[in-house]
N, CA, C and O of each residue as an XYZ file, in Angstrom:
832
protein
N      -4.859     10.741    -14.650
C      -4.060      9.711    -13.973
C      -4.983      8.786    -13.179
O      -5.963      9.239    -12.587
N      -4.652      7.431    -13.167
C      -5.250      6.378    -12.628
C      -4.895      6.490    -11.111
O      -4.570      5.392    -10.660
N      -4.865      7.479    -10.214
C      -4.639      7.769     -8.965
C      -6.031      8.060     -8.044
O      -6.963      8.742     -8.471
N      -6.015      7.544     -6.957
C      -7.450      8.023     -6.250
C      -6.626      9.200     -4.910
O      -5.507      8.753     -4.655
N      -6.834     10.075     -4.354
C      -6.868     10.624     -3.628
C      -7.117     10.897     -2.341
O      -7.598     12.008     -2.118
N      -6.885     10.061     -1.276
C      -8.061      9.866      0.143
C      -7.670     11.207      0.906
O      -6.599     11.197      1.513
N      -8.472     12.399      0.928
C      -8.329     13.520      1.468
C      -9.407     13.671      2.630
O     -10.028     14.714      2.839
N      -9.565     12.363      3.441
C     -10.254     12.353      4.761
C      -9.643     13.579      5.663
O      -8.732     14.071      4.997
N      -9.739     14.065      6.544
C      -9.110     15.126      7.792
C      -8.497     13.774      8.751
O      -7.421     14.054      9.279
N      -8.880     12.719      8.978
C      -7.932     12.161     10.097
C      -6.858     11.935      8.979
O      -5.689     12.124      9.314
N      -7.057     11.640      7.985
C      -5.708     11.284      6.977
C      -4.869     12.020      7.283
O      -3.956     11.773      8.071
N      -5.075     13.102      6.658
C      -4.688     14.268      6.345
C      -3.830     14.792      7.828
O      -2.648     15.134      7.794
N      -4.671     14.777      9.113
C      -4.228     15.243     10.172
C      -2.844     14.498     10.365
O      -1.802     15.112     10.595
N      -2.928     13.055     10.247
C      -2.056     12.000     10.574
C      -0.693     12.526      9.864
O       0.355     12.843     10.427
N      -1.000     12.535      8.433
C       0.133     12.572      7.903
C       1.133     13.681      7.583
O       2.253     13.570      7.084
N       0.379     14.946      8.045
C       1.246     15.971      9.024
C       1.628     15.667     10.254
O       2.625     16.369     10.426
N       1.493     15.212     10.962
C       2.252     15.104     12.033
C       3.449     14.103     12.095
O       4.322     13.939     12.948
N       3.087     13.234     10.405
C       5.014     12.363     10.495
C       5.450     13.082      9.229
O       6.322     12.569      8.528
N       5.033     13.947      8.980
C       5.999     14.513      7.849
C       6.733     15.710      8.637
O       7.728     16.140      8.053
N       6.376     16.391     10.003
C       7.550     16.254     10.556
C       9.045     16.345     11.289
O       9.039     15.687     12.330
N       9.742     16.695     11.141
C      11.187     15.960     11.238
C      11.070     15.989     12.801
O      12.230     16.007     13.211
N      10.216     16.001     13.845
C      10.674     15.984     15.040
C       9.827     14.671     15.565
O      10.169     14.199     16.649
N       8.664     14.017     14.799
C       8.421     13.035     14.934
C       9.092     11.673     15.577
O       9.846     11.162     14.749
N       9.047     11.105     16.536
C      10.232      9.720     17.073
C      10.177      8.808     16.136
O       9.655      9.115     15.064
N      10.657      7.606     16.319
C      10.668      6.471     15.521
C       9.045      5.762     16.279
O       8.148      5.126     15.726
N       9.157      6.094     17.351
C       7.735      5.453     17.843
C       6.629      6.444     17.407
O       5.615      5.808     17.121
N       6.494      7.577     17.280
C       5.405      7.837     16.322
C       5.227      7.594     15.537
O       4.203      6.949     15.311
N       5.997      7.899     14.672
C       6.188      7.517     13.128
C       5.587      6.332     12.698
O       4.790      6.176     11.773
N       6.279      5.134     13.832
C       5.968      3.995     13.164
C       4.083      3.678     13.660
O       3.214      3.098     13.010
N       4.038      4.040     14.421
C       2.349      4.319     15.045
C       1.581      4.772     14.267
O       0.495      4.201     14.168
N       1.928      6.274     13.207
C       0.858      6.767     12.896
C       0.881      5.929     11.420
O      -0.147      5.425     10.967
N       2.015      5.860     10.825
C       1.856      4.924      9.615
C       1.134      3.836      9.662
O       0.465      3.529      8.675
N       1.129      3.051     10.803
C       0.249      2.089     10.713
C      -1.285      2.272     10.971
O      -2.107      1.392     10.715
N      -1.587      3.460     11.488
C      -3.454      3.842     11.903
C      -3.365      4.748     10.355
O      -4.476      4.656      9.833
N      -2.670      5.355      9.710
C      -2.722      5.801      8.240
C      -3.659      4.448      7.732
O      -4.887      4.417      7.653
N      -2.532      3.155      7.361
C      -2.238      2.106      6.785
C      -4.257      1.917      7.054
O      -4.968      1.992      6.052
N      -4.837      1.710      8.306
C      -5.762      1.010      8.463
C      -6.933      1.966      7.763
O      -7.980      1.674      7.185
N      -6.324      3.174      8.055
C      -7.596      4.162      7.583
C      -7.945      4.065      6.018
O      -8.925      4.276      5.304
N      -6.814      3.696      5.889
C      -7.137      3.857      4.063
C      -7.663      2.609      3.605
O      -8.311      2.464      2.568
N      -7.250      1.410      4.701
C      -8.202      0.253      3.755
C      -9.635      0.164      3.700
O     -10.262     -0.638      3.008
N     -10.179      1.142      4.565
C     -11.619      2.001      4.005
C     -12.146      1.894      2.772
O     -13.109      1.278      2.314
N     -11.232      2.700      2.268
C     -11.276      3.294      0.893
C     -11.040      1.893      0.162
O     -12.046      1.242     -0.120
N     -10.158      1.538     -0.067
C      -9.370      0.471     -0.817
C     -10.080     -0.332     -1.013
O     -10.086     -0.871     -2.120
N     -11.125     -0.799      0.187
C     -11.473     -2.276      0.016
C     -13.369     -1.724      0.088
O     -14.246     -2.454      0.549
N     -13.578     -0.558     -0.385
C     -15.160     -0.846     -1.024
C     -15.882     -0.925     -1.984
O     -17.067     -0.612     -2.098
N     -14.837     -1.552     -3.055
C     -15.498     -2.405     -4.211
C     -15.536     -3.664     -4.301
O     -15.965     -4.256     -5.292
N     -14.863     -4.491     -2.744
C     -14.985     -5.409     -2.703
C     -16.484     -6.526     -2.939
O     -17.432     -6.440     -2.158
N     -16.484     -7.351     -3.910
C     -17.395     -7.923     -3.937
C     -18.278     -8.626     -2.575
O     -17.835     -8.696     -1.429
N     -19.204     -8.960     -2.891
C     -20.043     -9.393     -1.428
C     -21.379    -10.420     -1.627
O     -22.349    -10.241     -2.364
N     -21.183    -11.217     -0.989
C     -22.111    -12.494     -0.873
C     -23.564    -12.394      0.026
O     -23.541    -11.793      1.100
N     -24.972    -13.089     -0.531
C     -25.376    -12.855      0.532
C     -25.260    -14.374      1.632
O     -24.355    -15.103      1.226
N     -25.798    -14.797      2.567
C     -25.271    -15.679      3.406
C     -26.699    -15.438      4.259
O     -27.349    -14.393      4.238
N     -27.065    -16.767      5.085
C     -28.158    -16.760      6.040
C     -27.952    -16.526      7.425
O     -28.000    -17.715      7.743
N     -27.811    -16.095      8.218
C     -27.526    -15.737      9.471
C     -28.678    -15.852     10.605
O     -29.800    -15.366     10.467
N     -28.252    -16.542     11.709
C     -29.414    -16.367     12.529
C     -28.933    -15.434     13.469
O     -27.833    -15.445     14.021
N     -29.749    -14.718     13.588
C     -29.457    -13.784     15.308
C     -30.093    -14.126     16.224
O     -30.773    -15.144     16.089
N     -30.109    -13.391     17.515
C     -31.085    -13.911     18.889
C     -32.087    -13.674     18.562
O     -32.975    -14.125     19.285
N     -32.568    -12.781     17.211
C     -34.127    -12.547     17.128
C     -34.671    -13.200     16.123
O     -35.870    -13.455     16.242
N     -33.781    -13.765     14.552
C     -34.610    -14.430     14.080
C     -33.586    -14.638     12.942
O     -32.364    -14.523     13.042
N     -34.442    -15.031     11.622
C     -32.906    -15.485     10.884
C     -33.071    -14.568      9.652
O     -34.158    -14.108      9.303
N     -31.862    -14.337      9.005
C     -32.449    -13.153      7.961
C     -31.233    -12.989      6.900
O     -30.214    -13.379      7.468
N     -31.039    -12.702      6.013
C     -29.909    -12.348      4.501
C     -29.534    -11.662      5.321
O     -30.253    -10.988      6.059
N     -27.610    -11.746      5.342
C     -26.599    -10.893      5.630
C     -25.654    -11.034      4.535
O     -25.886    -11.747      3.558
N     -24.319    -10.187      4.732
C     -23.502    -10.652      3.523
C     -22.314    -10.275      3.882
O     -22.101     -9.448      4.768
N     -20.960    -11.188      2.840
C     -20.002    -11.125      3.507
C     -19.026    -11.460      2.508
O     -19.501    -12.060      1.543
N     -17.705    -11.221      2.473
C     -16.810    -10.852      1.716
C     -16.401    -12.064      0.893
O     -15.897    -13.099      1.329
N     -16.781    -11.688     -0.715
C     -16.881    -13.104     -1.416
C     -15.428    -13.214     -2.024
O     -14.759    -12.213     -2.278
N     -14.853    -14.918     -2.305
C     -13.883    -14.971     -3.125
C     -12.810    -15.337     -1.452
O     -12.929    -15.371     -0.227
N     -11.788    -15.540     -2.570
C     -10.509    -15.940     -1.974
C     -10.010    -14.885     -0.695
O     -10.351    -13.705     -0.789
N      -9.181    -15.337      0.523
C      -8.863    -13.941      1.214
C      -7.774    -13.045      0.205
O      -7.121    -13.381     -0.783
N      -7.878    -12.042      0.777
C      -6.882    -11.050      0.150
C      -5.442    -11.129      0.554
O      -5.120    -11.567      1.658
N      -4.565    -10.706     -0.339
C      -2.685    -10.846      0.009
C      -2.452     -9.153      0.333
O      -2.842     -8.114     -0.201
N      -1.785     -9.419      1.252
C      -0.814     -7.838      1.227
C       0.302     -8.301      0.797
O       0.694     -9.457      0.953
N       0.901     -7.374      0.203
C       2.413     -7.598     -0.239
C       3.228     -6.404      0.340
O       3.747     -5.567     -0.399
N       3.281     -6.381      1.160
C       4.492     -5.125      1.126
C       5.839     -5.063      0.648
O       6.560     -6.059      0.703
N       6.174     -4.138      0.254
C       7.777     -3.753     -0.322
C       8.908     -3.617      0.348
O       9.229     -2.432      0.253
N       9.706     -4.219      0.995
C      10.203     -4.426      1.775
C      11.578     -3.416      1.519
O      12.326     -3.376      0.542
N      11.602     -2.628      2.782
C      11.276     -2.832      4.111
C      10.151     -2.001      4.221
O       9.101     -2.531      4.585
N      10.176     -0.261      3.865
C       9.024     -0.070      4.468
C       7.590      0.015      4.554
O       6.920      0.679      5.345
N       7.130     -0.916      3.433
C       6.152     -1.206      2.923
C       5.536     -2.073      4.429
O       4.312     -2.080      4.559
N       6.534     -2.900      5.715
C       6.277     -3.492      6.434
C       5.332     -2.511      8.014
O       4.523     -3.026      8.786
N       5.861     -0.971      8.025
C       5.095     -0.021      8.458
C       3.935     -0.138      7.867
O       3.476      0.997      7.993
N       3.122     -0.787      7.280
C       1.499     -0.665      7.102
C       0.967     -1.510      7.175
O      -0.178     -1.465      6.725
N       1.384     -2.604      7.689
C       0.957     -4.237      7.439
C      -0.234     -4.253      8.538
O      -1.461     -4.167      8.501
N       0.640     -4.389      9.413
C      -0.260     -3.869     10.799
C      -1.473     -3.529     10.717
O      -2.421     -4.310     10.635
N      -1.528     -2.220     10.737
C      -2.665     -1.316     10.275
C      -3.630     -1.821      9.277
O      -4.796     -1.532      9.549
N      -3.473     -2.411      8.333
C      -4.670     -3.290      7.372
C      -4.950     -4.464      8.201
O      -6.056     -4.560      8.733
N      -4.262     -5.159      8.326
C      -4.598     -6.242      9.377
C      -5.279     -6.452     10.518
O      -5.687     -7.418     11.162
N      -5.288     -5.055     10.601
C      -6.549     -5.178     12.116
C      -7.805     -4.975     11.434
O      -8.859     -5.300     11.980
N      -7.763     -4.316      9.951
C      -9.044     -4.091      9.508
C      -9.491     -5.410      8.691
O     -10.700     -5.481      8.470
N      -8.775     -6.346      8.265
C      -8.598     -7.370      7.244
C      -7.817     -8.422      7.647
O      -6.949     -8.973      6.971
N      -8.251     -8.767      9.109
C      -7.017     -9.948      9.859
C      -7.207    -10.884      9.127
O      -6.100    -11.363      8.885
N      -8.256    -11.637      8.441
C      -7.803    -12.559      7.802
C      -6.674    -12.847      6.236
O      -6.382    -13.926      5.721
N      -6.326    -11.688      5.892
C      -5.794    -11.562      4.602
C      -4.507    -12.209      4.745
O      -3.904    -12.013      5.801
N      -4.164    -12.694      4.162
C      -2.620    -13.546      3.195
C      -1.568    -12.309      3.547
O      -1.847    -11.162      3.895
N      -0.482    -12.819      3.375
C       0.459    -12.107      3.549
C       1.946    -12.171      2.314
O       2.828    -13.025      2.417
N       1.936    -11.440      1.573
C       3.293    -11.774      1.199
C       4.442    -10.615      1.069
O       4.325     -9.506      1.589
N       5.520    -11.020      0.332
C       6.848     -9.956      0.837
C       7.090     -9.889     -0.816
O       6.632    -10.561     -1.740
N       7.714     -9.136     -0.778
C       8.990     -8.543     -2.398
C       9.812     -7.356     -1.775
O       9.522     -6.217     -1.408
N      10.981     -8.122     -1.814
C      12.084     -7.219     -1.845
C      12.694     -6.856     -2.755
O      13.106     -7.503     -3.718
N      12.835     -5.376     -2.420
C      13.395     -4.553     -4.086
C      14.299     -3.747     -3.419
O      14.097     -3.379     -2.262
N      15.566     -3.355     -4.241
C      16.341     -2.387     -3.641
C      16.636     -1.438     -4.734
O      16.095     -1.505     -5.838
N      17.372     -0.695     -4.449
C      16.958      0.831     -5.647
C      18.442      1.457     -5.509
O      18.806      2.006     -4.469
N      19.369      1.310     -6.792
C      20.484      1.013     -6.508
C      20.762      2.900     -6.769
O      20.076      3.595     -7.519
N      21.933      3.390     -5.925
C      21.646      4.769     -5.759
C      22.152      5.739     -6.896
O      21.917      6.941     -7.017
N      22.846      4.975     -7.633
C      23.467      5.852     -8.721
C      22.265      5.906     -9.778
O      21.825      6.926    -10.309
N      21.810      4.535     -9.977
C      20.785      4.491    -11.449
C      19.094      4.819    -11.228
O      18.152      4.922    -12.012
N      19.241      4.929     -9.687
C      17.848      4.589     -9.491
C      16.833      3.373     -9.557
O      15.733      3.116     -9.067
N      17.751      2.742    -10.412
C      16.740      1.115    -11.021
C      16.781      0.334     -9.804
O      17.718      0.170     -9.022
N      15.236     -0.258     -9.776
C      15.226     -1.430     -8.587
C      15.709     -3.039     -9.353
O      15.706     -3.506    -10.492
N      16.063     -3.461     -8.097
C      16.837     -4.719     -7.954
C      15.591     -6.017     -7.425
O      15.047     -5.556     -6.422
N      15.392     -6.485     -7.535
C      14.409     -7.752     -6.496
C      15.355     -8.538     -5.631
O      16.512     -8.717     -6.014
N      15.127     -8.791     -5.024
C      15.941     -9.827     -4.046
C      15.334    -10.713     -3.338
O      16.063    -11.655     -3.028
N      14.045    -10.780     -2.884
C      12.948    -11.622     -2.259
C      11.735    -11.361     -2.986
O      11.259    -10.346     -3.495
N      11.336    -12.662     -2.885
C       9.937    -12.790     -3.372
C       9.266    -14.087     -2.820
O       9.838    -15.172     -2.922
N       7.624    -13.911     -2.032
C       7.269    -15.260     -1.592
C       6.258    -14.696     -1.265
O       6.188    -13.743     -0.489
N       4.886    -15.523     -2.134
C       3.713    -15.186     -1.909
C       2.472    -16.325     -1.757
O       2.527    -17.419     -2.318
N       1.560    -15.974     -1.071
C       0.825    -17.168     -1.398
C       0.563    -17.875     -2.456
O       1.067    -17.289     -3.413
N      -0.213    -19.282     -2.948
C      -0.704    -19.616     -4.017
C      -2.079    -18.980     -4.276
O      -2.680    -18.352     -3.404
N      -2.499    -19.156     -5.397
C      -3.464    -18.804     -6.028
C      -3.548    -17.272     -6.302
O      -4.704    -16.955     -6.023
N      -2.873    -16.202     -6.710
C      -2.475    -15.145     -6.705
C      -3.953    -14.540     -7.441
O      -4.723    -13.601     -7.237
N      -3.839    -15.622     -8.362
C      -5.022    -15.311     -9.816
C      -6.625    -14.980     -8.887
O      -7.565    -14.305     -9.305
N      -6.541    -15.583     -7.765
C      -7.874    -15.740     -7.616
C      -8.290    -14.395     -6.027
O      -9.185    -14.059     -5.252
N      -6.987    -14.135     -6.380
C      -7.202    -12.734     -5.104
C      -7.203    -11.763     -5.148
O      -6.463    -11.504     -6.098
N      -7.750    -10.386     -4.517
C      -6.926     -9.211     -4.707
C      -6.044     -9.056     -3.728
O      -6.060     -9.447     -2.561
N      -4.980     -8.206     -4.568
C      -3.786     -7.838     -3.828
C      -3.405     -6.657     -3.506
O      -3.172     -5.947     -4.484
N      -3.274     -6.245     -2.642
C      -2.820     -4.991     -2.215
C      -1.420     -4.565     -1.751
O      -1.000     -4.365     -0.612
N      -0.751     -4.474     -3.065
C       1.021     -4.035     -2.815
C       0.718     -2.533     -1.859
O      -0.050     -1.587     -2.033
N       1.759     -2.871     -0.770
C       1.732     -1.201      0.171
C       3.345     -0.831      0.422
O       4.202     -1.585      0.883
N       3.493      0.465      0.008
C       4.813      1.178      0.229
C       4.320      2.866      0.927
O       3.437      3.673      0.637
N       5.143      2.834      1.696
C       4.923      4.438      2.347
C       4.991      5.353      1.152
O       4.319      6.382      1.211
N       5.785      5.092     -0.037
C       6.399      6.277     -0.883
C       6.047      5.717     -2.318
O       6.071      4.541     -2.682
N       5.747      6.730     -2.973
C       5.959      6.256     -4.519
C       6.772      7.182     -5.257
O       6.247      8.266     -5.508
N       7.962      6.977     -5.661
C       8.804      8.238     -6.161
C       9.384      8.180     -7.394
O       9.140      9.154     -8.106
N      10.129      7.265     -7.895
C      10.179      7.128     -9.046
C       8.879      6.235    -10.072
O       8.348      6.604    -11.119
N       8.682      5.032     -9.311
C       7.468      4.381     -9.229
C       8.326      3.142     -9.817
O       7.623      2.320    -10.407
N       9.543      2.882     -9.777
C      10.414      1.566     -9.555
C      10.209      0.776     -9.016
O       9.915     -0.355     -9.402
N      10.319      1.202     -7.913
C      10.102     -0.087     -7.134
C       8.482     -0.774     -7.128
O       8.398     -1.973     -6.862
N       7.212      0.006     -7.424
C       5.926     -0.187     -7.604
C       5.709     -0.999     -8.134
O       5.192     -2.035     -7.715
N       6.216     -0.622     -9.735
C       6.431     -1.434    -11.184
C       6.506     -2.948    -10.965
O       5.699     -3.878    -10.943
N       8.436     -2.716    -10.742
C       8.705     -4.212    -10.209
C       7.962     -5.296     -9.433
O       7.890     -6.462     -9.819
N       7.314     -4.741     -8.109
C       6.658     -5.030     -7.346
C       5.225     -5.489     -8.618
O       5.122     -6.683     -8.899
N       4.642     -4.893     -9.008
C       3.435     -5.121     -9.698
C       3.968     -6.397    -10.880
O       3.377     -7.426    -11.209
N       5.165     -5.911    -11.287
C       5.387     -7.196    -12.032
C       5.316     -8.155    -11.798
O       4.615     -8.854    -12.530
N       5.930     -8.710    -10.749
C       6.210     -9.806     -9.720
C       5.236    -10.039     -9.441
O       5.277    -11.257     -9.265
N       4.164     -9.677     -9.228
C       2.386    -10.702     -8.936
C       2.263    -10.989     -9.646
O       2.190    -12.217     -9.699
N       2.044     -9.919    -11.446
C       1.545    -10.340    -12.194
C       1.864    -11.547    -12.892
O       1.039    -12.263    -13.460
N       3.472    -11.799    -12.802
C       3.917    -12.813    -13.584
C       3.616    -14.272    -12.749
O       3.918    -15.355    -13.253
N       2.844    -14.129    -11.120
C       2.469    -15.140    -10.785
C       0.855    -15.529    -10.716
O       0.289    -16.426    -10.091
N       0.245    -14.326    -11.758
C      -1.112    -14.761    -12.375
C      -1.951    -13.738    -11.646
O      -3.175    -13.819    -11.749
N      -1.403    -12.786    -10.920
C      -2.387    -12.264     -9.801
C      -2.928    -11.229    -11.218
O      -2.261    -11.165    -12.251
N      -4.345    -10.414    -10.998
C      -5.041     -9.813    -11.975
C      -5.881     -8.660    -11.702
O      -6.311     -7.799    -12.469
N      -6.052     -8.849    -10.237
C      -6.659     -7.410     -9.271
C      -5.738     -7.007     -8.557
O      -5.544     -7.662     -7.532
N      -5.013     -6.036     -8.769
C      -3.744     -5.494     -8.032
C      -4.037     -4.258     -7.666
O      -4.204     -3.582     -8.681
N      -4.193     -3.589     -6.617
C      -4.246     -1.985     -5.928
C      -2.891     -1.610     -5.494
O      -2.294     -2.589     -5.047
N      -2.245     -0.588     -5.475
C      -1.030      0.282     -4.984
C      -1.666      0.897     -4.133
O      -2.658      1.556     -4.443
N      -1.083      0.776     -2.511
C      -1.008      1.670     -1.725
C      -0.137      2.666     -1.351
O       0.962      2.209     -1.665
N       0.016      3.654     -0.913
C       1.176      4.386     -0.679
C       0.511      5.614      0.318
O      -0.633      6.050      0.193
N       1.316      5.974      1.137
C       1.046      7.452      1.578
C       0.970      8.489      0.982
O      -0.013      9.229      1.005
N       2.667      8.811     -0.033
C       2.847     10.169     -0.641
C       3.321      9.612     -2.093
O       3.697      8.472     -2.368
N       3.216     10.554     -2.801
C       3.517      9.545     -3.785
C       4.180     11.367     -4.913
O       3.938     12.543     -4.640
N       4.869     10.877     -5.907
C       5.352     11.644     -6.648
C       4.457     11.937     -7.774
O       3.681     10.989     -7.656
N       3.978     12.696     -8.923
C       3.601     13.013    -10.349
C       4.256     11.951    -10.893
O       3.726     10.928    -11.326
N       5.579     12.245    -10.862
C       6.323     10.995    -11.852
C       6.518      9.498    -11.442
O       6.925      8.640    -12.226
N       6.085      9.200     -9.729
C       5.822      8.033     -9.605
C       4.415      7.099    -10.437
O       4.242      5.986    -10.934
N       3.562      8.466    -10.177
C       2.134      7.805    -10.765
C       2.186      7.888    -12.563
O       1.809      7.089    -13.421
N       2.697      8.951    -12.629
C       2.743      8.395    -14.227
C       3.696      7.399    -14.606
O       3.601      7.191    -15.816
N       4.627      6.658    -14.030
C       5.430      5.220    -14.508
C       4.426      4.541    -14.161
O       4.365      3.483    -14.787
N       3.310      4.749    -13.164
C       3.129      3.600    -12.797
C       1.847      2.940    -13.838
O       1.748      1.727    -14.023
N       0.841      4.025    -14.510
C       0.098      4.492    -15.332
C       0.245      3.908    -16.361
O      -0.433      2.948    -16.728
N       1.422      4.569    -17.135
C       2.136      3.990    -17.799
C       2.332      2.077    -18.214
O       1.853      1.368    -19.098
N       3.005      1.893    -17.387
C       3.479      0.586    -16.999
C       2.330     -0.448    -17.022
O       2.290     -1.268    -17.939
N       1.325     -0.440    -15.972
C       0.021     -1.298    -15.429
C      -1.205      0.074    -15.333
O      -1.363      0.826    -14.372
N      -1.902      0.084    -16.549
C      -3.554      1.105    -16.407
C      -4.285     -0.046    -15.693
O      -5.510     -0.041    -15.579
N      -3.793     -0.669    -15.391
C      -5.336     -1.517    -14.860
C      -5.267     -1.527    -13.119
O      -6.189     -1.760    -12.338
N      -3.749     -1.169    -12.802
C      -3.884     -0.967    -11.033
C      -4.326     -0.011    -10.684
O      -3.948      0.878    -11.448
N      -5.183      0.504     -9.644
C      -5.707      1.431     -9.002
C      -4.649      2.030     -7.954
O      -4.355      1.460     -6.903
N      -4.126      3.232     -8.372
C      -3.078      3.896     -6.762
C      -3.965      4.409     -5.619
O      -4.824      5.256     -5.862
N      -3.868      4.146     -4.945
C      -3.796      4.887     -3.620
C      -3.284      5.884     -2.891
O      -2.899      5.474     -1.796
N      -3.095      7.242     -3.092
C      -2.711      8.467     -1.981
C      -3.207      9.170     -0.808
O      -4.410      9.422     -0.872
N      -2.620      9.548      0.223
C      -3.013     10.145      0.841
C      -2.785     11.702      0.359
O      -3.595     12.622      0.476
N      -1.357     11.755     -0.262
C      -0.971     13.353     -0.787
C      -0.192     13.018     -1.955
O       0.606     12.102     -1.759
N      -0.203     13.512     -3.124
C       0.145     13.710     -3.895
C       1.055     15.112     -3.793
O       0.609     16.250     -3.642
N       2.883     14.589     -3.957
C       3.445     16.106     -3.939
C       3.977     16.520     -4.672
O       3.846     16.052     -5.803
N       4.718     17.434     -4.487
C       5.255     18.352     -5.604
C       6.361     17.521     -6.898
O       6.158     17.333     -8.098
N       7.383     17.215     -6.139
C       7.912     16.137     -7.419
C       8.831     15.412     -6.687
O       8.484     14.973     -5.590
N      10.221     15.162     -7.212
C      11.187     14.209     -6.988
C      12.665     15.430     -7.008
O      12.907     16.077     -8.027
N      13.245     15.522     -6.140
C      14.507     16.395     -6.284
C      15.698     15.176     -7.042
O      15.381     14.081     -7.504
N      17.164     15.797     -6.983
C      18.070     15.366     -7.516
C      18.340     13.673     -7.291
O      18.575     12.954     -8.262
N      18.296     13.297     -6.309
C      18.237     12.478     -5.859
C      16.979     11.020     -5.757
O      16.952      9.822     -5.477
N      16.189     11.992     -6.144
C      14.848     10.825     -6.088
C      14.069     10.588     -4.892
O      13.487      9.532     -4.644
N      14.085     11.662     -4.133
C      13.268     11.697     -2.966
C      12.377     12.609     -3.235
O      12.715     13.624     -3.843
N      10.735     12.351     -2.719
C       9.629     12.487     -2.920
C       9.735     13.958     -2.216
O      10.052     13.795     -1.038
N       9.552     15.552     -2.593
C       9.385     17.130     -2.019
C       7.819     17.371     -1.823
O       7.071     17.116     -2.767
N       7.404     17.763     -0.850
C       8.079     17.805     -0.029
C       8.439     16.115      1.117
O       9.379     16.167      1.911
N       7.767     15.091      1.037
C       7.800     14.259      1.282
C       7.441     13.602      2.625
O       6.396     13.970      3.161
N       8.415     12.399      3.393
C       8.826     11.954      4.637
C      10.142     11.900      4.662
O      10.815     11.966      5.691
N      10.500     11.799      3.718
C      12.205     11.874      4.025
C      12.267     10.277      3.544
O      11.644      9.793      2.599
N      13.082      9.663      4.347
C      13.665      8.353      3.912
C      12.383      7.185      4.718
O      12.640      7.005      5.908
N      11.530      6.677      4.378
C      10.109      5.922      5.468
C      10.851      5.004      6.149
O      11.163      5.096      7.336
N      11.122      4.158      5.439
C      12.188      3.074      6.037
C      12.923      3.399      7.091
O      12.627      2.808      8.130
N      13.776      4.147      7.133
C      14.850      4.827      8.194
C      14.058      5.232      9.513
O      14.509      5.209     10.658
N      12.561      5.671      9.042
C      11.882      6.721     10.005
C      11.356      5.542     10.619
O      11.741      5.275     11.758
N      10.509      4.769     10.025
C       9.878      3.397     10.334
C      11.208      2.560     11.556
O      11.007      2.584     12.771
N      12.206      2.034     11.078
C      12.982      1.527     11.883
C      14.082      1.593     12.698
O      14.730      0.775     13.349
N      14.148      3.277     12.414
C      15.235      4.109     13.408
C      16.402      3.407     13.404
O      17.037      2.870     14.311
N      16.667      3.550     11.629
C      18.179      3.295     11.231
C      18.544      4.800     10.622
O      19.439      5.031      9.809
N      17.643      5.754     11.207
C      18.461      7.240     10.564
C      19.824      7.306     10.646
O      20.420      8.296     10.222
């Protein structure tokens, strides 16, 4: 599977302590976002790199610095918006865009409902972020929706993610790179990620 794994110990520490259930809405939404930053570590060190002339107080010398267009986040709205934050302090200059998808409860199939992203999609990488990957619906969609606006370096972020999220997603787009912090056991009746976070969204905006 086209999945990477980030099994750091602060990861790891973090994301036991919102998986949970006594966690507040103010933790929750706290640690998802220092998750969110930790992993753009990982995410963003194949980024290409320029060299550039720099002077310092001591003299002048080759430095280098992040080549190409800024980068887009896209989050999945809503709780794809719990990680925005958190990359952004590591990547304040990056683009920002939204896709809203909803995931209708009988079929499972996602819906789009918003979409608005910067121009030049083609010439950036993008980093779609969702707390969850479970069926890998909403991912898909989401990945569609850049692609059909030319974008061509696309990464999936996610916290937890399902077997059967990553294989739709595999499936679907081999050329995106996923992102996990944990990979779990599967998807129960319903389509929630076991052992999981429960509902992110809900936890994120304390609409439990």
């Amino acid at each position: 599977m086209n999945v990477k794994i980030l099994n750091h110990p602060l990861l790891q520490h973090k994301l036991t302590q919102i998986r949970c259930t006594t966690a507040s809405t103010v933790k929750f939404r706290q640690i998802i976002n220092e998750i969110g930053g930790l992993m753009t570590y990982e995410v963003t060190r194949d980024l290409p790199l320029k060299a550039v002339q720099v002077k310092t107080p001591v003299t002048e010398t080759t430095a280098y610095e992040i080549d190409g267009k800024k980068m887009v986040i896209v989050p999945i709205l809503r709780a794809g918006l719990g990680m925005v934050d958190g990359i952004l302090q590591m990547i304040p200059a990056a683009r920002i865009g939204h896709i809203g998808i909803v995931r209708d409860e009988e079929t499972l199939q996602p819906h789009e409902y918003y979409a608005k992203f910067p121009e030049g999609l083609e010439h950036r990488d993008i980093f779609i972020v969702d707390p969850m990957l479970a069926t890998g619906g909403s991912a898909n969609a989401a990945i569609d929706a850049v692609k059909k606006r030319g974008a061509t370096r696309i990464k999936l972020i996610c916290l937890v993610g399902a077997p059967e999220g990553v294989v739709a997603v595999n499936e679907a787009h081999p050329d995106v790179e996923v992102y996990l912090v944990a990979l779990d056991e599967g998807l129960n009746e319903k389509g929630y990620i076991v052992p999981g976070l429960g509902d992110a969204g809900d936890r994120i905006f304390g609409t439990k």
